[in-house]
Z-matrix of the N, CA and C atoms (Angstrom, degrees):
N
C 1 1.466
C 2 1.523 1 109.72
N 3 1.191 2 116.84 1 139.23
C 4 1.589 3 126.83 2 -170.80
C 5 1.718 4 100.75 3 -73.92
N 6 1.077 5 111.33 4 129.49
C 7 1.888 6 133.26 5 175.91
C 8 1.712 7 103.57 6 -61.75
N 9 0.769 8 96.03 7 130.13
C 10 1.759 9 97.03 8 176.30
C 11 1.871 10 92.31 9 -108.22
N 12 1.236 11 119.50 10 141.15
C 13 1.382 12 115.71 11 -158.88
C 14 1.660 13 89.02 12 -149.01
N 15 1.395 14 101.73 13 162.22
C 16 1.627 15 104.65 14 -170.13
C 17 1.561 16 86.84 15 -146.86
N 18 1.174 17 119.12 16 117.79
C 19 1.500 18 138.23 17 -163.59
C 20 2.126 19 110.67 18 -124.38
N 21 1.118 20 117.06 19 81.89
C 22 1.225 21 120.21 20 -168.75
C 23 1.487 22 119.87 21 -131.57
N 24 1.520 23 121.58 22 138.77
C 25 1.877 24 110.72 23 166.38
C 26 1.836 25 93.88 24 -77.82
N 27 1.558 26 85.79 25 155.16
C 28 1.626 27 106.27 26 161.42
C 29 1.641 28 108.07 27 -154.74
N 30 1.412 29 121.41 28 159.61
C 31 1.204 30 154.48 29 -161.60
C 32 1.567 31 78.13 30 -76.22
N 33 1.580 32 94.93 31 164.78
C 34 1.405 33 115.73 32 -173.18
C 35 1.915 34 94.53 33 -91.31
N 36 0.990 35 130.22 34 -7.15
C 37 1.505 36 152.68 35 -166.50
C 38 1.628 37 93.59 36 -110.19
N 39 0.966 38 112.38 37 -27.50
C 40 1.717 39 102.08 38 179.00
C 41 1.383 40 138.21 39 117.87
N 42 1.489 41 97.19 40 -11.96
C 43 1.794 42 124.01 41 -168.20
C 44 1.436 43 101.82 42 -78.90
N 45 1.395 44 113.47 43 132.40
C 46 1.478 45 115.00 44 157.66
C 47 1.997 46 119.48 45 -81.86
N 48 1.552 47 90.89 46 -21.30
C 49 1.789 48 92.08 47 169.19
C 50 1.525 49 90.71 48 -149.08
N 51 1.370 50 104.43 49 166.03
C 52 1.263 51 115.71 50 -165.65
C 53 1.973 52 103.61 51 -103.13
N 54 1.673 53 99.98 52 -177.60
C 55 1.505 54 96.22 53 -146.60
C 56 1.869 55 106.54 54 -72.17
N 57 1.704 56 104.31 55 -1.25
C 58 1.378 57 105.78 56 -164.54
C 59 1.994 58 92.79 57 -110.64
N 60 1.405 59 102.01 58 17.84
C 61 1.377 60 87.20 59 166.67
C 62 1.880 61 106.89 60 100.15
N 63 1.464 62 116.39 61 -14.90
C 64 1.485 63 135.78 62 -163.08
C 65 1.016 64 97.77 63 -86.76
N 66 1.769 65 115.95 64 140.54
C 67 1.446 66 104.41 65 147.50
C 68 1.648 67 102.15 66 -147.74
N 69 1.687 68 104.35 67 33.79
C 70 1.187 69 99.69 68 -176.89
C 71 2.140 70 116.66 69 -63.07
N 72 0.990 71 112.53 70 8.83
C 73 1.289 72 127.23 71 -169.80
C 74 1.713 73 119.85 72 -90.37
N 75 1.749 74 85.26 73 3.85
C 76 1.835 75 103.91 74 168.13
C 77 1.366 76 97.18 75 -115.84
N 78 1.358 77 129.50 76 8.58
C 79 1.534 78 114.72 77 176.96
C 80 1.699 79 101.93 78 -44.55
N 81 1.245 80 135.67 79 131.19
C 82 1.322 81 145.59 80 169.30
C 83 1.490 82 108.61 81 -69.49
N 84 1.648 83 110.47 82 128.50
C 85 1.555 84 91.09 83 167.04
C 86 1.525 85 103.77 84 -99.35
N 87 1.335 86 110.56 85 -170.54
C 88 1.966 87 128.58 86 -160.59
C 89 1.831 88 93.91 87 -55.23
N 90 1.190 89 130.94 88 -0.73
C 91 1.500 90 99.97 89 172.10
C 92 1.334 91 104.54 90 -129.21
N 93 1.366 92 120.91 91 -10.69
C 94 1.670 93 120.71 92 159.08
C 95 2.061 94 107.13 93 -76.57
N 96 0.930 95 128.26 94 -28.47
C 97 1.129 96 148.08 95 -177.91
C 98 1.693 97 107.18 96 -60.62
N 99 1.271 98 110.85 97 -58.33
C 100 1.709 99 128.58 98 -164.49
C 101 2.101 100 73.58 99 -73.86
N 102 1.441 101 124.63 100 -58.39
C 103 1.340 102 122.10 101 -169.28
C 104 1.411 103 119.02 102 -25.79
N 105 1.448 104 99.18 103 -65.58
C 106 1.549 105 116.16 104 -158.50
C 107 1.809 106 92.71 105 -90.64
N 108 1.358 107 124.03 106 -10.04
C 109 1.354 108 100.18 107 147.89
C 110 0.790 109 120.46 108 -77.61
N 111 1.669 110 146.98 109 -48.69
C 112 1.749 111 129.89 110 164.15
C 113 1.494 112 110.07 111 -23.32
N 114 1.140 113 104.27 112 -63.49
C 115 1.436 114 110.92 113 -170.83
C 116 1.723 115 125.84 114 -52.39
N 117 1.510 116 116.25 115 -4.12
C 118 1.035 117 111.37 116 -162.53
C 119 1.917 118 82.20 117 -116.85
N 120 1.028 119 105.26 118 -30.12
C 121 1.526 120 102.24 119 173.45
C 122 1.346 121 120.70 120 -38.08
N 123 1.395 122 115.35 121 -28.73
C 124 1.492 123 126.14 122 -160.47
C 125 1.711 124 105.95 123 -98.62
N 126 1.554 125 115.85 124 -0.34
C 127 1.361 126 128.17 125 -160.76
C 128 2.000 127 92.07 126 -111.74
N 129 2.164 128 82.83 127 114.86
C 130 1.830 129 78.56 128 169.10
C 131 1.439 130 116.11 129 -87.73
N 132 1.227 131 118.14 130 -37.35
C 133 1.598 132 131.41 131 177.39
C 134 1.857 133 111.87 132 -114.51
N 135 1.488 134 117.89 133 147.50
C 136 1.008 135 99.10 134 -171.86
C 137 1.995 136 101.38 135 -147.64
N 138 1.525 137 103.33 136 108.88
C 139 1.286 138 111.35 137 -159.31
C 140 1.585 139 122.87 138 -85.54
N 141 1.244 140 131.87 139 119.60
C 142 1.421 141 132.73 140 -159.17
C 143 1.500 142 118.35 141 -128.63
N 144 1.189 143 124.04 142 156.33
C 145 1.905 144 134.28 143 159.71
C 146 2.015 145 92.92 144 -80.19
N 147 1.546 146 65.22 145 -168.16
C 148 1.834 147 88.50 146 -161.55
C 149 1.661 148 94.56 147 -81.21
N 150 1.098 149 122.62 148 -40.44
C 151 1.156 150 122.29 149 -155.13
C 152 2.103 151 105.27 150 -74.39
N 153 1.090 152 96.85 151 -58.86
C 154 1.575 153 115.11 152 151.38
C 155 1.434 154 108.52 153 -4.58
N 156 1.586 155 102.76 154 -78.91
C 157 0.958 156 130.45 155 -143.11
C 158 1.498 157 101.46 156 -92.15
N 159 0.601 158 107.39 157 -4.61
C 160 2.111 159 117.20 158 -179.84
C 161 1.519 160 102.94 159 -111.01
N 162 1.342 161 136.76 160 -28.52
C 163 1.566 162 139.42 161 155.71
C 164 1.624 163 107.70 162 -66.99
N 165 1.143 164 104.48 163 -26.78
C 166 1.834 165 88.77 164 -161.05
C 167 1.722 166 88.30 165 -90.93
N 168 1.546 167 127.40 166 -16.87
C 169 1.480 168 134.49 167 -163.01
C 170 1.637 169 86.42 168 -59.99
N 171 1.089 170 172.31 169 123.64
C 172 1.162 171 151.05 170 -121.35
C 173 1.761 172 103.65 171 117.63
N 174 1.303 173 94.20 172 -78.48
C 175 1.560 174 121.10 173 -160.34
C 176 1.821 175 92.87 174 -78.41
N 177 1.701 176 119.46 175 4.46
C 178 1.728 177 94.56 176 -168.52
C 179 1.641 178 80.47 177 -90.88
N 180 1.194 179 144.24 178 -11.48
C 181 1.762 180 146.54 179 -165.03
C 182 1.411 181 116.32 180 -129.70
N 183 1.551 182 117.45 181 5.13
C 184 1.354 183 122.71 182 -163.88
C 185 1.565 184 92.06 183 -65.14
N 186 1.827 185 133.89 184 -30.47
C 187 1.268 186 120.09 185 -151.65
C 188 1.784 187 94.07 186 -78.47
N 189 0.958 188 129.16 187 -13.23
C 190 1.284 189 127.90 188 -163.46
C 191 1.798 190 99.63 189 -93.24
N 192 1.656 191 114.56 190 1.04
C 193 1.566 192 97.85 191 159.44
C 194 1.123 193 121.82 192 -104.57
N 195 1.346 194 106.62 193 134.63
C 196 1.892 195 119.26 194 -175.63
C 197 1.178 196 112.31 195 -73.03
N 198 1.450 197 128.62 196 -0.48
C 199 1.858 198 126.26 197 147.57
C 200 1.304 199 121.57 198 -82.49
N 201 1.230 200 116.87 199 -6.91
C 202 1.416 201 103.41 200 174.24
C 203 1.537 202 125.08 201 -101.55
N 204 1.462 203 99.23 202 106.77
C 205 1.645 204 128.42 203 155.19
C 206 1.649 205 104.01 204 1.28
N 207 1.773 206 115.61 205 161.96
C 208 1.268 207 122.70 206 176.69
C 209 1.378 208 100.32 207 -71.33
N 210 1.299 209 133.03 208 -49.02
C 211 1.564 210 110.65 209 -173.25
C 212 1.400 211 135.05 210 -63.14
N 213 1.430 212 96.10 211 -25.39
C 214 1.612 213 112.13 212 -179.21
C 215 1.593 214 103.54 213 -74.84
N 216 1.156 215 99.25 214 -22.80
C 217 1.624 216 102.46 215 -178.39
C 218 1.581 217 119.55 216 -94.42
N 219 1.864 218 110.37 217 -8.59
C 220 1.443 219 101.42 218 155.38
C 221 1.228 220 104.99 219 -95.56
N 222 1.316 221 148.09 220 -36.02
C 223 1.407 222 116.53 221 -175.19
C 224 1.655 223 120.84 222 -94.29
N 225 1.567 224 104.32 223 39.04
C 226 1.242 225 115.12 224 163.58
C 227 1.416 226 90.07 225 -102.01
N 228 1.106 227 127.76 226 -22.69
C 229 1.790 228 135.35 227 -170.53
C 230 1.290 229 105.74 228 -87.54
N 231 1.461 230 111.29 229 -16.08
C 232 1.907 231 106.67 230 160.33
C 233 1.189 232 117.86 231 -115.87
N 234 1.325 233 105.41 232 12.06
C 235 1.604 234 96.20 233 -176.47
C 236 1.328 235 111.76 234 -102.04
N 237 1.664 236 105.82 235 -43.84
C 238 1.329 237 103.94 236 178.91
C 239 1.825 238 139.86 237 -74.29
N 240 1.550 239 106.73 238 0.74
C 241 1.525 240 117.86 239 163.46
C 242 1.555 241 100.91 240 -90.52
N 243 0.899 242 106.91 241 -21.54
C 244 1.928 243 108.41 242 -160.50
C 245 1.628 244 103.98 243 -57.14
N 246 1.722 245 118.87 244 110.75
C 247 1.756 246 98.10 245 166.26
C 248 0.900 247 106.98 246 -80.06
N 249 1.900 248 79.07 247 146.19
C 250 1.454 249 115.03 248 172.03
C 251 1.340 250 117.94 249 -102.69
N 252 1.139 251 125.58 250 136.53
C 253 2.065 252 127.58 251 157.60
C 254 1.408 253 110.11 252 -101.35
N 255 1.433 254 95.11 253 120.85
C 256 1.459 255 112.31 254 -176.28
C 257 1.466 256 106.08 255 -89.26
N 258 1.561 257 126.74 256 143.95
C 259 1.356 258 122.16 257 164.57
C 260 1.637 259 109.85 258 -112.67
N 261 0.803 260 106.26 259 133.31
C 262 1.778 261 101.19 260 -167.79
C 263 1.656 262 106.40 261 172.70
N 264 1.693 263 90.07 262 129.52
C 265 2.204 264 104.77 263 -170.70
C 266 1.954 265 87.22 264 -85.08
N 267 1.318 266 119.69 265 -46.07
C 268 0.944 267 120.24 266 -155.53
C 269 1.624 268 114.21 267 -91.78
N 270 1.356 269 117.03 268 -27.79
C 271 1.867 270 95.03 269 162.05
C 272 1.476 271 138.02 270 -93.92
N 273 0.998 272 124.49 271 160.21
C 274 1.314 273 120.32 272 175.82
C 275 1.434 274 129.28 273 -127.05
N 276 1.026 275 118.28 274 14.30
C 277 1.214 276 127.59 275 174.06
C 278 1.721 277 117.65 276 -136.54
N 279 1.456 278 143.82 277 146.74
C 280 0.953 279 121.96 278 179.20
C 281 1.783 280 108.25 279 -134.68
N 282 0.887 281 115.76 280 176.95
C 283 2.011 282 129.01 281 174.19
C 284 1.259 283 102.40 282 -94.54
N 285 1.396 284 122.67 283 138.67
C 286 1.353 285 118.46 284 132.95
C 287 2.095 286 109.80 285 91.45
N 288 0.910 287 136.92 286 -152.76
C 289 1.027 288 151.24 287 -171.42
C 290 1.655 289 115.69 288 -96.26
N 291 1.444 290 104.19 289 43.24
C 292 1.469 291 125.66 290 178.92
C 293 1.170 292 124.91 291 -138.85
N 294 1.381 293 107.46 292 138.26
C 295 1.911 294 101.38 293 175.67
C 296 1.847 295 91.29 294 -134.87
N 297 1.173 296 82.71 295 161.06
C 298 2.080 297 95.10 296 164.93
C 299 1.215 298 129.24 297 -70.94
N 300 1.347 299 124.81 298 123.84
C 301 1.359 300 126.82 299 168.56
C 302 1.588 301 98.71 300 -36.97
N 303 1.687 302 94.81 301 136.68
C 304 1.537 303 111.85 302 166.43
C 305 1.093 304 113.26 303 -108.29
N 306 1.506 305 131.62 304 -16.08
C 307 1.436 306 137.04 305 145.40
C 308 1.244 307 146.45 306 -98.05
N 309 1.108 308 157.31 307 -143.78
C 310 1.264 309 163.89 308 173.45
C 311 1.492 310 94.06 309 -86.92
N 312 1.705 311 123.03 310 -178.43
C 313 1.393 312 154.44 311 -165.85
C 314 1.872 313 88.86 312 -78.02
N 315 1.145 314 101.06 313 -73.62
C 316 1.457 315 111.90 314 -164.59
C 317 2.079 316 101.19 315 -88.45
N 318 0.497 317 123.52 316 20.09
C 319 1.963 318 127.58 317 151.92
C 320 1.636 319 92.57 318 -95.41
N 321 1.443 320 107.15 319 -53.92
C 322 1.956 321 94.70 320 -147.88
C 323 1.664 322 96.35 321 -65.48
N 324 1.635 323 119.40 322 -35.08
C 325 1.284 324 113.75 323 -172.85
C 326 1.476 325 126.23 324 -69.66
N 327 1.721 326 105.91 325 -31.43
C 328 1.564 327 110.07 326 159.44
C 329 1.454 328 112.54 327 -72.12
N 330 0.678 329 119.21 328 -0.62
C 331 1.871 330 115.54 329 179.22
C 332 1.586 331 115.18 330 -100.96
N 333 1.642 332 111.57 331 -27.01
C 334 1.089 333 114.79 332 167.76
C 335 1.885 334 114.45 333 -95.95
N 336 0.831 335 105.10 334 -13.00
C 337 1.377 336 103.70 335 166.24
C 338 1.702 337 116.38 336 -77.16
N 339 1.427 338 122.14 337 -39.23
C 340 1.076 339 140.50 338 -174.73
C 341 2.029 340 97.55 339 -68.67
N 342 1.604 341 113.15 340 -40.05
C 343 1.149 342 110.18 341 -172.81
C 344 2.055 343 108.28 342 -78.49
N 345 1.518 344 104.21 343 151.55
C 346 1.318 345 101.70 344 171.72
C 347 1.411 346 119.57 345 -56.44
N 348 1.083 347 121.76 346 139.99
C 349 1.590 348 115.00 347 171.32
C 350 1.535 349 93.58 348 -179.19
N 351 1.537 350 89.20 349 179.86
C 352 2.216 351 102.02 350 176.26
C 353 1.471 352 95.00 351 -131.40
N 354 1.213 353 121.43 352 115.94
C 355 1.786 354 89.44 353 131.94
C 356 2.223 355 73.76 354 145.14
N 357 1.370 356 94.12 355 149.32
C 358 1.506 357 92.82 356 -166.21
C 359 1.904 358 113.37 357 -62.83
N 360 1.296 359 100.12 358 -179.65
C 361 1.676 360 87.64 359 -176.00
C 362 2.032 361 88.46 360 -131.03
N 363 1.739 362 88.01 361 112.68
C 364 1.711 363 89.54 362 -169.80
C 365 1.595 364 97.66 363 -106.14
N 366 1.114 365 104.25 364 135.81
C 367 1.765 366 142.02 365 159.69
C 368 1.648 367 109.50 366 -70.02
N 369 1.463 368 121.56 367 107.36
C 370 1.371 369 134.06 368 -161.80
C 371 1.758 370 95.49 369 -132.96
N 372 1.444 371 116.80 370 116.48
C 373 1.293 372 117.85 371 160.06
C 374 1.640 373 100.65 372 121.56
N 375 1.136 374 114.55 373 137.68
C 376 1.525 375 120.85 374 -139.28
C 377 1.844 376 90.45 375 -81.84
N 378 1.481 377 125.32 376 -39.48
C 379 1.212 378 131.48 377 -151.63
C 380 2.115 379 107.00 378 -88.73
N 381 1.470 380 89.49 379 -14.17
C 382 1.686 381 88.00 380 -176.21
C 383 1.750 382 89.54 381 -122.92
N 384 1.483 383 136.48 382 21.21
C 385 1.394 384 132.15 383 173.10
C 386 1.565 385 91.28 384 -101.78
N 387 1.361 386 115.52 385 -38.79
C 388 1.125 387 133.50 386 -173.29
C 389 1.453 388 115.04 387 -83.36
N 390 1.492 389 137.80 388 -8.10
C 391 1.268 390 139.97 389 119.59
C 392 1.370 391 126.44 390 -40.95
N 393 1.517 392 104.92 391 -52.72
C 394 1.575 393 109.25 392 -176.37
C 395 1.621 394 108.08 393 -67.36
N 396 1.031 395 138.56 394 -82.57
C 397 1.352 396 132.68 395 152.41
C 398 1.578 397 128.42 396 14.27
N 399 1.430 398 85.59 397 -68.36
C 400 1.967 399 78.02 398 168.07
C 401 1.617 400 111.79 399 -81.49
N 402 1.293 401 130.09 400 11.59
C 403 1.591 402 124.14 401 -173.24
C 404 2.078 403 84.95 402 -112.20
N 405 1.586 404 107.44 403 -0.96
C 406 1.862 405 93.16 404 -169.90
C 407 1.321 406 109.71 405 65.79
N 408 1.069 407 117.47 406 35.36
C 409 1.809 408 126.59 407 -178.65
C 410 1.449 409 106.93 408 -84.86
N 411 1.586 410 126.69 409 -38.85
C 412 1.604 411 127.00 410 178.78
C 413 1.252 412 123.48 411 -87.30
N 414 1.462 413 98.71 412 128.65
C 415 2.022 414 110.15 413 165.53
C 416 1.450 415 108.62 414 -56.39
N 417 1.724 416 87.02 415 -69.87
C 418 1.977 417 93.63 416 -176.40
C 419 1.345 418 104.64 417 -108.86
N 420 1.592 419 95.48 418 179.51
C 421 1.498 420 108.57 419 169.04
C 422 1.765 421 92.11 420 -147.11
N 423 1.408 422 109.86 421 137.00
C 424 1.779 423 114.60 422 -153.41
C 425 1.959 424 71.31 423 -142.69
N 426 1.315 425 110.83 424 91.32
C 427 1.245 426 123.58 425 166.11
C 428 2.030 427 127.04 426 -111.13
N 429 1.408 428 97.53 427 121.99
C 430 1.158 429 107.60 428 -176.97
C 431 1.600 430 121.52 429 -96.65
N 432 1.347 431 98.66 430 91.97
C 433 1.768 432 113.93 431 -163.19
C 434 1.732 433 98.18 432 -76.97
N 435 1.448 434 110.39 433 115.79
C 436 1.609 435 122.40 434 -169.73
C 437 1.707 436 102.10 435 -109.92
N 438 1.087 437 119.78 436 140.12
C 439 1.625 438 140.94 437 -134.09
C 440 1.663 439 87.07 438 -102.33
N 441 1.260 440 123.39 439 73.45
C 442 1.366 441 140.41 440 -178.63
C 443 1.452 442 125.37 441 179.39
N 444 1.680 443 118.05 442 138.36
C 445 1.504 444 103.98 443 -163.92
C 446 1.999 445 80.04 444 -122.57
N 447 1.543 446 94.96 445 140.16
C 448 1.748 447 107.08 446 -176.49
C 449 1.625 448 93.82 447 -86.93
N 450 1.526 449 121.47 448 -40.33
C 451 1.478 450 98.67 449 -145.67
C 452 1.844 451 130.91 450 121.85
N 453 1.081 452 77.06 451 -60.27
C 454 1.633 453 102.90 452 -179.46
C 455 1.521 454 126.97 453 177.26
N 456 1.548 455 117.67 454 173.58
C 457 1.392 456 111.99 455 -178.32
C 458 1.513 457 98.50 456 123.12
N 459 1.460 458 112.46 457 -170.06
C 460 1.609 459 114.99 458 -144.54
C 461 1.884 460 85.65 459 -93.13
N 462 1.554 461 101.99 460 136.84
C 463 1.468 462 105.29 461 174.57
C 464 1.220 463 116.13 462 -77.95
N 465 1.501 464 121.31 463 149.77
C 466 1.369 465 132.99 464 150.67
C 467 1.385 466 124.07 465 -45.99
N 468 0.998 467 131.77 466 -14.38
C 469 1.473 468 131.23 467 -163.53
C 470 1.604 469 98.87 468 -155.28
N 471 1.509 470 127.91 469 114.59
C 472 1.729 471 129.81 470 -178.67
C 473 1.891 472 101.80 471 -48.41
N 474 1.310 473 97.08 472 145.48
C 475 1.572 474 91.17 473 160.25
C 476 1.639 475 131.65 474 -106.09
N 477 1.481 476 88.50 475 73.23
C 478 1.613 477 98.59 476 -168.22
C 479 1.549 478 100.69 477 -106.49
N 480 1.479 479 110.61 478 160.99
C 481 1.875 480 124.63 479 -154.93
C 482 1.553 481 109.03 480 -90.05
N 483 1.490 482 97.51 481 23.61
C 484 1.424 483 102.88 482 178.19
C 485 1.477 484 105.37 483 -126.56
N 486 2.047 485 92.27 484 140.44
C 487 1.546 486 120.82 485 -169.48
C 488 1.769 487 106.52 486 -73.63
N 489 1.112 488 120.28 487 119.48
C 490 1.525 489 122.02 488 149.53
C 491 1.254 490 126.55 489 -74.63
N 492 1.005 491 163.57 490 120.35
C 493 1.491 492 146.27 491 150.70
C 494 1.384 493 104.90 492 -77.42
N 495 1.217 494 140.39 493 147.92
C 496 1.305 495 170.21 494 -113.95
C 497 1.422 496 139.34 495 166.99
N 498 1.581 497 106.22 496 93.58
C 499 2.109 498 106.84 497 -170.55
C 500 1.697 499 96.34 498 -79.08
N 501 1.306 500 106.99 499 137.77
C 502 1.734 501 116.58 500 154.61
C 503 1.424 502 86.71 501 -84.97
N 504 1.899 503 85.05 502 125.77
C 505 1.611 504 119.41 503 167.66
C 506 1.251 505 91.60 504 -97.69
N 507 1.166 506 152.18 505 -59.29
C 508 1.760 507 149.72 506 -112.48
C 509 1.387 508 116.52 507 179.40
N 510 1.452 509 129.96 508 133.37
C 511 1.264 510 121.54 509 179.90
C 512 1.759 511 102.26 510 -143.61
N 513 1.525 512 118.73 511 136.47
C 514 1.450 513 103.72 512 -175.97
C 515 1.648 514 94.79 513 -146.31
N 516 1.518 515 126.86 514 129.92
C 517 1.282 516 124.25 515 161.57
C 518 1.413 517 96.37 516 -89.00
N 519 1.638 518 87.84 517 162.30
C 520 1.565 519 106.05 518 171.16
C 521 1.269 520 112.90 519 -118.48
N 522 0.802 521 110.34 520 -159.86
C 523 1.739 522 109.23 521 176.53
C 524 1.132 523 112.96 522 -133.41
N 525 1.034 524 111.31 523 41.21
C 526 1.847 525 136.06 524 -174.77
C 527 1.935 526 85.85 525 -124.08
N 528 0.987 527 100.61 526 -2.58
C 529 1.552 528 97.58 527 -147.20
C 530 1.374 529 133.17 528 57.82
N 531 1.188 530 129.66 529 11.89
C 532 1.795 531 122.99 530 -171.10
C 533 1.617 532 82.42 531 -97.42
N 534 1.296 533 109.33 532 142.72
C 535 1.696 534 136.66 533 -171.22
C 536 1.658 535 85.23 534 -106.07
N 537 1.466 536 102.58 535 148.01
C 538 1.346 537 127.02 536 179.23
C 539 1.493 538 112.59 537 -117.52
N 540 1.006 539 139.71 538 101.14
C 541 1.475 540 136.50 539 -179.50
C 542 1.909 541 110.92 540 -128.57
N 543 1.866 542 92.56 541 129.49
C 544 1.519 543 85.87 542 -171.31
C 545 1.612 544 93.85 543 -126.62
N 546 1.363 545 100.40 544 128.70
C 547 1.764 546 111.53 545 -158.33
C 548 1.944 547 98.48 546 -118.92
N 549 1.309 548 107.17 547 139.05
C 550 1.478 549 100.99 548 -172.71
C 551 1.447 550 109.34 549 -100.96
N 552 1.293 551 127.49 550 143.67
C 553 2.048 552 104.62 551 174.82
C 554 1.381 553 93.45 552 -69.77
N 555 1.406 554 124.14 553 161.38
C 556 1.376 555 147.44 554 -165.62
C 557 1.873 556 91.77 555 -112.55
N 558 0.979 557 114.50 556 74.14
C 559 1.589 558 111.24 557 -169.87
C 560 1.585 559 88.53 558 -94.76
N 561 1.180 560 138.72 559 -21.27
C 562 1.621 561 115.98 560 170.90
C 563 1.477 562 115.77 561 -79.31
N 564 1.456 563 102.07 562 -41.28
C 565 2.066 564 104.58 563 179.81
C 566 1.408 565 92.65 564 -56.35
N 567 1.473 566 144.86 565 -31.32
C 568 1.190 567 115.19 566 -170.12
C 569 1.034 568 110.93 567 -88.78
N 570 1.714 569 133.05 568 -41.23
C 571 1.242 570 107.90 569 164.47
C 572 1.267 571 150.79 570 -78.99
N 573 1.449 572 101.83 571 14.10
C 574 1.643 573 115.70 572 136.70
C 575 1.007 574 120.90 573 -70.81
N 576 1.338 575 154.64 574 -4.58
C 577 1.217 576 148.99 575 -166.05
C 578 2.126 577 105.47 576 -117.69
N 579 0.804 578 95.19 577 -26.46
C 580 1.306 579 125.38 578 157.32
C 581 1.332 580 138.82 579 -39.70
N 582 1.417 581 86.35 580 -57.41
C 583 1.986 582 110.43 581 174.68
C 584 1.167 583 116.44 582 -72.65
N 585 1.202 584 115.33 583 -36.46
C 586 1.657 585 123.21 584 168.89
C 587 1.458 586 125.83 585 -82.01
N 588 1.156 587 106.96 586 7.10
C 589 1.483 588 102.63 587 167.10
C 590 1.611 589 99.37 588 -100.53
N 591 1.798 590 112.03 589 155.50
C 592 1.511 591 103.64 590 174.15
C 593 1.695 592 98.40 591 -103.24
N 594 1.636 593 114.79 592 153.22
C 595 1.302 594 120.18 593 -138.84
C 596 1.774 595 95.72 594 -85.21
C-alpha cells in the first residue's frame, strides 16, 4: 500500500509559517535543495490547499527562465508532470498536471491508494497535513527542523489530545544547520496496545 507522507520545514518553536503569514525562512539552500529534490522523486501523487498550490504555480513555467540554475531546473522537471490534488471551496480552474479534490482528505487518499500507481502520495501545506493527522491519515513525517524560533503562527503538528507513537527512520544535519528527521507513525505498536485494553 502506497505511504502517504507529510514532508515540511518548521521553526525550532514548531511553526510551519510564521505569525505574519511568512515562511520564507525555509527557503532551502543548494544542499537542502538537491535533498528535497531526491525526496520528491519518490512522490507519485502529491496532495495540496489553495495556498500551496498558488506558491508552487511558479514551478508549472519555471523551465522557461533563463536564470534558473541546473537544480532549479530539475525539480521544475519533477514538479511539473507530478499529479497534483488540489483542495480548494474557492477555485475552479487549475494549471498544469492538476485537478480538484472531488472528495474529502480521507476519500481522495483511499481512492488513491486503492488506484494502481508507485511512488508515495505526499501531503504539502501545514492546514490540510494537519487535517490528515487528526483523521490518522500519515505513515511518515520527513521534517526539516530550521535553526530559528518565529514566535507564533500556524503549527506543524495539530494540537489535538491524542498520543502518536513514532519510530526515527533517519536523521541528517546540514550545515545550513536545519536537522532532517524522518519519523514513521507506529500504526502496528498501537494496535497492539489496543488489544489489551477491554473496549
Amino acid at each position: 500500500m502506497r505511504d502517504v507522507t507529510c514532508s515540511m520545514g518548521v521553526s525550532l518553536d514548531g511553526y510551519a509559517v510564521g505569525p505574519d503569514g511568512d515562511f520564507g525562512w525555509t527557503a532551502p539552500d543548494e544542499e537542502v535543495f538537491r535533498f528535497v529534490t531526491d525526496e520528491i522523486r519518490e512522490v507519485g501523487v502529491h496532495l495540496l490547499g489553495r495556498r500551496l498550490y498558488e506558491t508552487m504555480l511558479y514551478w508549472e513555467t519555471a523551465d522557461q527562465d533563463p536564470s534558473l540554475d541546473d537544480s532549479m531546473l530539475a525539480w521544475a522537471a519533477l514538479w511539473k508532470p507530478l499529479p497534483k490534488v488540489v483542495f480548494s471551496t474557492t477555485l475552479s480552474t487549475l494549471q498544469g498536471n492538476a485537478r480538484l479534490a472531488s472528495g474529502g482528505l480521507a476519500e481522495e487518499i483511499e481512492r488513491l491508494r486503492a488506484e494502481p500507481g508507485e511512488g508515495d502520495i505526499a501531503i504539502g501545506g501545514p492546514t490540510l497535513a494537519a487535517e490528515a493527522a487528526a483523521s490518522g491519515l500519515i505513515d511518515e513525517y520527513r521534517i526539516r527542523v530550521h535553526p530559528v524560533l518565529v514566535g507564533g503562527g500556524i503549527p506543524f503538528f495539530p494540537r489535538r489530545e491524542r498520543r502518536v507513537d513514532l519510530e526515527l527512520v533517519e536523521t541528517r544535519t546540514f550545515s545550513s544547520g536545519v536537522l532532517y528527521l524522518r519519523y514513521r507513525v507506529a500504526h502496528q505498536a498501537l494496535f497492539q496496545k489496543s488489544k489489551g485494553r477491554s473496549p
